[in-house]
C-alpha positions as CSV (number, residue, x, y, z in Angstrom):
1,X,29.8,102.2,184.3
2,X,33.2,103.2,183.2
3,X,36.4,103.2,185.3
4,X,36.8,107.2,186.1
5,X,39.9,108.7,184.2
6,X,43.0,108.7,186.1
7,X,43.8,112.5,187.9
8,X,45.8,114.7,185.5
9,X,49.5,115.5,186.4
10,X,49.6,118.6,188.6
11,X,45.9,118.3,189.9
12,X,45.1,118.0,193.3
13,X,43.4,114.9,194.9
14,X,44.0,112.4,198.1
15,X,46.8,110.5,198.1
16,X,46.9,107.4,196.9
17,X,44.1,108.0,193.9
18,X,46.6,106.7,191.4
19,X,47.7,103.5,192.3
20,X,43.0,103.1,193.2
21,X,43.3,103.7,189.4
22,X,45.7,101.4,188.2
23,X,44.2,98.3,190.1
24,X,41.1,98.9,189.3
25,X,42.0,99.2,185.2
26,X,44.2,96.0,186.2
27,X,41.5,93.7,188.0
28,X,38.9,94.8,184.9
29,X,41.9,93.6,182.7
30,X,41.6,90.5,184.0
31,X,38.5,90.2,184.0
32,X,38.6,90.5,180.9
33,X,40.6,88.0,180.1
34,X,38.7,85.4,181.9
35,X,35.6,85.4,180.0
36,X,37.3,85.3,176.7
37,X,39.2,82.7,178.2
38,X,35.7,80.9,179.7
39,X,33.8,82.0,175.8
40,X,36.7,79.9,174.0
41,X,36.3,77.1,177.0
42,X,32.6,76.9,175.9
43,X,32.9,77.3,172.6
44,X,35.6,74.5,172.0
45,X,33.9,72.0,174.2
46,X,30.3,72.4,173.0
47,X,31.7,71.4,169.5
48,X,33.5,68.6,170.9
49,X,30.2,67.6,172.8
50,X,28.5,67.6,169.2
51,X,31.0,65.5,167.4
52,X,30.7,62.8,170.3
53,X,27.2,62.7,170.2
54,X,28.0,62.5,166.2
55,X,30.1,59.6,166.5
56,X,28.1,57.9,168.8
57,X,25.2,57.8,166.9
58,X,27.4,56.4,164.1
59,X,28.9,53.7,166.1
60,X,25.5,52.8,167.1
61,X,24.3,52.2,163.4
62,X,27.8,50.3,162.9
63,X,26.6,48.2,165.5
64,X,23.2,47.9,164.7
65,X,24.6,46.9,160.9
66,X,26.6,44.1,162.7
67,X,24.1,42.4,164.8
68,X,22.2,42.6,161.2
69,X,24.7,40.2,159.9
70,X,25.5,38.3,162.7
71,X,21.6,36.6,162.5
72,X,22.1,36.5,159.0
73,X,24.7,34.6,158.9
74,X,23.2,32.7,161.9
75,X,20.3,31.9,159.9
76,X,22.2,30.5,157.1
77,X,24.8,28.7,159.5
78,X,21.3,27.1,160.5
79,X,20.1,26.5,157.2
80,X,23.6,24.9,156.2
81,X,23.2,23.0,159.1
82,X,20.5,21.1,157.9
83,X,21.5,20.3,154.9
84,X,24.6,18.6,156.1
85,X,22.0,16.6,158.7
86,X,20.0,16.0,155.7
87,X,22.5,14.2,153.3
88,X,24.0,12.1,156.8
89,X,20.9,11.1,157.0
90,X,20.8,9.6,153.8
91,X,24.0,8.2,153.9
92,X,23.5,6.3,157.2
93,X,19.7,4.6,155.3
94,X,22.2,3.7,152.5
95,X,24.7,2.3,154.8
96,X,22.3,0.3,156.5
97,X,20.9,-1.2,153.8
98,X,24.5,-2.0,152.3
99,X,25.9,-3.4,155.0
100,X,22.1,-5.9,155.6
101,X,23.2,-7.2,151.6
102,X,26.5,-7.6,152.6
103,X,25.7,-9.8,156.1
104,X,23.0,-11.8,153.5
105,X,25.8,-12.2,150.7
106,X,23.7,-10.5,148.6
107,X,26.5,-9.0,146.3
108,X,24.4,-7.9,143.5
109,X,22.7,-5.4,145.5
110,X,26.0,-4.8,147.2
111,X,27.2,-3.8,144.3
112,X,24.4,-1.8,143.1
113,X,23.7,0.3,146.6
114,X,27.6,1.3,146.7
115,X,27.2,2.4,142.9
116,X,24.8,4.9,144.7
117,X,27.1,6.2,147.3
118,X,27.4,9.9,147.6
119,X,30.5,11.6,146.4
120,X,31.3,12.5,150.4
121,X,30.6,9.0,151.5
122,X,32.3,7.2,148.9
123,X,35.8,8.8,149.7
124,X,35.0,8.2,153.5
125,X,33.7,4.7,151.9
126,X,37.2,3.9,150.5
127,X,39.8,4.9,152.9
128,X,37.6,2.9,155.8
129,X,37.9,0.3,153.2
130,X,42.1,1.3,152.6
131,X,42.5,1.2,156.6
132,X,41.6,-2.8,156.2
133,X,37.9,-1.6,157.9
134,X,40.0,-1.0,161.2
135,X,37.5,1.7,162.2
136,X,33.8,1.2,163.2
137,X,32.9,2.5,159.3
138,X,33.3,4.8,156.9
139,X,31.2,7.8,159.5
140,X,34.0,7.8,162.0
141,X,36.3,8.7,158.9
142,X,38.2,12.2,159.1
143,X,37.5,12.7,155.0
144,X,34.1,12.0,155.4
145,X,32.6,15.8,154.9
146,X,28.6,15.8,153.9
147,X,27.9,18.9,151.8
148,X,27.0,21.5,153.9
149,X,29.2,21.1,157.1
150,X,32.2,23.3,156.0
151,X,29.6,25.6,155.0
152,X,27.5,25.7,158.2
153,X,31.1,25.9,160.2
154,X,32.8,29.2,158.0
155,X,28.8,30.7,158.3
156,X,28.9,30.1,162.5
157,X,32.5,31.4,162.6
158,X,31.2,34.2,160.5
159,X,28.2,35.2,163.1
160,X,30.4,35.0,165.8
161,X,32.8,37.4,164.4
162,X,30.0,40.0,163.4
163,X,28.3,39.3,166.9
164,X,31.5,40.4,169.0
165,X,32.3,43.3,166.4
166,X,28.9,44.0,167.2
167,X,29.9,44.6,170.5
168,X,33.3,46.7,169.9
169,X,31.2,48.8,168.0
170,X,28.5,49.3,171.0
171,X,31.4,49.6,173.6
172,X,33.0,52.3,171.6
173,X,29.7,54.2,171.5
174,X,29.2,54.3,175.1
175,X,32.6,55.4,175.3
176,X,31.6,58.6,173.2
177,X,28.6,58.6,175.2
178,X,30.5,59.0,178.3
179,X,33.0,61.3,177.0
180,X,30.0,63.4,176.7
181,X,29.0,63.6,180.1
182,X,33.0,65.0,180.7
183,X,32.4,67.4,178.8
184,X,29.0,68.4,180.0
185,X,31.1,69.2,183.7
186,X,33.1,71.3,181.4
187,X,30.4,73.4,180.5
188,X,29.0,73.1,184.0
189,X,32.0,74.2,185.8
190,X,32.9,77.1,182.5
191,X,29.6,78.3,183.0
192,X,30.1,78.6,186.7
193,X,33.1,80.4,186.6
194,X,31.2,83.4,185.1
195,X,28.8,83.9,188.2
196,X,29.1,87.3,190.0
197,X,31.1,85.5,192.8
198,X,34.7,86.0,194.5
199,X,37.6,86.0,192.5
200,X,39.3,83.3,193.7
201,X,36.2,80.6,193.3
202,X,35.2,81.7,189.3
203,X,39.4,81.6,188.5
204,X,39.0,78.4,190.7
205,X,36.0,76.7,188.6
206,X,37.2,78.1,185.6
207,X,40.4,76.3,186.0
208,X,38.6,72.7,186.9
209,X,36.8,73.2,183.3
210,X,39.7,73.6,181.9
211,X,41.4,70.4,183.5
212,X,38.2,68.2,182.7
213,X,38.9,69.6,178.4
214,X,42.1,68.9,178.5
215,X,41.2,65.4,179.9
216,X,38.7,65.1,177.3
217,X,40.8,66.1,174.6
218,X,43.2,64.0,175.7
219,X,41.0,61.1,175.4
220,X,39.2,61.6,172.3
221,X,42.2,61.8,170.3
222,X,42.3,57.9,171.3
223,X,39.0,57.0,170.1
224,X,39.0,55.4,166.2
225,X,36.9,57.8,164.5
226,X,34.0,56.7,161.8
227,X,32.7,59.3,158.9
């Protein structure tokens, strides 16, 4: 219904019927105002809501990607591993049975075992044996490296690397995740404010929802962002 015209100059009517006029025009004004205030409120933050909800879906899959090649790399770490156990293993039998022709003074198959040496023992072999043998062997020396070790170290740093960006990514999600629920009170409070109550409580509610987006926006502009 329509806010009645206000009285034409000269006509007759109660005093007072002009300034009735002028606040009614005025509070429907503001009215007014509100809810396109409250629409743009809405509007803004249920995009916002969307694009969290977009980004942290994306740092999920990030994080799922990561975890991915943190067991891979665990695997091969693993794998590497074994190798390196593998050729120690063969070293220490070749050792063995060098040092049991050296204690018989069996020097021909002294000789012939250390012909046999490994490329990683033999330069551990020789700088036990350029120390004047002041270590317990040539195992205990710093150069001695079987294949695989450097390998199973860089794939184990590798894993744990992947694991904790595997967990930035998953903390940055929830971070989106929780954004979200600030900007579900937005639209709880916005949505509110449009109730046929007083005044005073929708401007009140309106201007909480307001606040909270602000807060939000505030935040998100923080966040790293993936596409």
């Amino acid at each position: 219904m329509t806010d009645p015209a206000p009285p034409e100059n000269g006509s007759a009517g109660p005093e007072g019927e002009d300034d009735g006029w002028v606040e009614r025009v005025e509070r429907r004004t503001g009215k007014t105002i509100q809810e396109v205030v409250t629409l743009l409120v809405l509007s803004l933050t249920a995009v916002l809501t969307a694009w969290c909800g977009f980004e942290s879906s994306k740092w999920g899959g990030e994080m799922s990607i990561a975890f991915s090649k943190a067991s891979s790399a665990r695997i091969q770490a693993a794998n590497a591993e074994g190798e390196a156990r593998t050729n120690r293993g063969y070293d220490l039998t070749i050792w063995a049975t060098y040092v049991q022709a050296v204690a018989s003074d069996d020097t021909r198959l002294a000789d012939y075992i250390e012909e046999r040496f490994t490329p990683a023992f033999k330069v551990a072999f020789e700088e036990w044996q350029a120390n004047d043998r002041n270590t317990p062997g040539p195992f205990s020396q710093p150069s001695y490296v079987p294949p695989g070790t450097e390998e199973a170290a860089e794939l184990s740093a590798q894993a744990d690397a992947k694991f904790q960006e595997a967990l930035d990514n998953n903390a940055q999600g929830d971070q989106y995740s929780l954004l979200t629920v600030l900007f579900a009170l937005v639209l709880f409070f916005a949505a509110m404010s449009g109730r046929d109550i007083a005044v005073w409580v929708t401007r009140a509610l309106l201007g909480i929802a307001i606040v909270l987006l602000v807060v939000g926006v505030a935040t998100l502009v923080t966040f790293p962002v993936i596409i």
